[in-house]
N, C-alpha and C positions, 0 to 999 in steps of 0.2 A: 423795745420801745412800745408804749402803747398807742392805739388808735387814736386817741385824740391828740397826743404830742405829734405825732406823723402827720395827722392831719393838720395841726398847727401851720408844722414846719413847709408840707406841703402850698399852703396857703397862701405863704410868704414869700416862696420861689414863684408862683403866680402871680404876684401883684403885680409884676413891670414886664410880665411877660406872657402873652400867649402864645401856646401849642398848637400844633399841626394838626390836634386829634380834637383842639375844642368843634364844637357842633356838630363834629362826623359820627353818624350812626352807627358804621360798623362797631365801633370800642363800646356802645350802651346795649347791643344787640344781644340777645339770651343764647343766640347761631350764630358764627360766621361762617361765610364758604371758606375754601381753602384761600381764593381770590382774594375776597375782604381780609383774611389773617394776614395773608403776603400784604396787601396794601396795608394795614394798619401799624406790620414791622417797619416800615419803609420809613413810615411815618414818625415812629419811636427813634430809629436809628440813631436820628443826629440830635434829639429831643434834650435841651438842658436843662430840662427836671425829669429825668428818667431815674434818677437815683432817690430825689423825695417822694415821686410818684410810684417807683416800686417800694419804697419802707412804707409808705403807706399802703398799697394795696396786700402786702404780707401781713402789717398788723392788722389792719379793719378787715382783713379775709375778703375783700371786697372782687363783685362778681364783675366781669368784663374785661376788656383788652388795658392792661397796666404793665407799663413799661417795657414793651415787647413780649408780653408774655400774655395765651389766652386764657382767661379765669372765669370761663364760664363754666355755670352751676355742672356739676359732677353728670346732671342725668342730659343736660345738653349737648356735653364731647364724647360721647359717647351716638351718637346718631350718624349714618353712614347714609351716602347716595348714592353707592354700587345696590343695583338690582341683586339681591338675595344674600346681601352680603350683611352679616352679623358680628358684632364680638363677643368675646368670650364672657363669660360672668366674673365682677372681682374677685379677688380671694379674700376670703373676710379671714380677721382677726382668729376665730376658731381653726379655722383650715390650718394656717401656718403652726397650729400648738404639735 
C-alpha cells in the first residue's frame, strides 16, 4: 500500500474519532524513556485505529510511537541511561557477505 492511500485511509478512520495519543507528546517525541514507551503502549492497546495507523506508519516509514510500536529515528533507540553502558555497533550489509 502506499503512503498516501494509508494516509488516506488513516484519515478517514479519524474523522468521528479521536485517540488517546492525540496531543500527547511522548508518540512526536525524537526519545522516550522506557516510562513514556510503557504509557504510550497502554495507550495504543485498545486504540480502534491501531490497524490504519500502523499500515500507515509502515508505508510512510514514519518516525514516532505508531500503533504500539517505537519508530523512532535509528540513531535515537539506540541511546542508553545506564552510566557506561554502550551497544554494540550494527552489522552492516558487508559484514554478513
Amino acid at each position: 500500500m502506499s503512503a498516501e492511500q494509508a494516509g488516506s485511509d488513516l484519515s478517514e478512520a479519524l474523522e468521528h474519532y479521536v485517540p488517546g495519543c492525540a496531543g500527547h507528546a511522548a508518540f512526536t517525541a525524537d526519545f522516550r524513556t522506557d516510562e513514556e514507551r510503557e504509557e504510550c503502549a497502554a495507550i495504543c492497546r485498545g486504540c480502534r485505529v491501531a490497524a490504519p495507523c500502523h499500515a500507515y506508519a509502515v508505508a510512510a516509514r514514519a518516525d514516532g510511537y505508531w500503533a504500539g510500536v517505537d519508530r523512532a529515528p535509528r540513531s535515537y533507540t539506540r541511546k542508553t541511561t545506564e552510566p557506561g553502558g554502550c551497544h554494540p555497533a550494527p552489522i552492516t550489509e558487508r559484514e554478513m557477505q
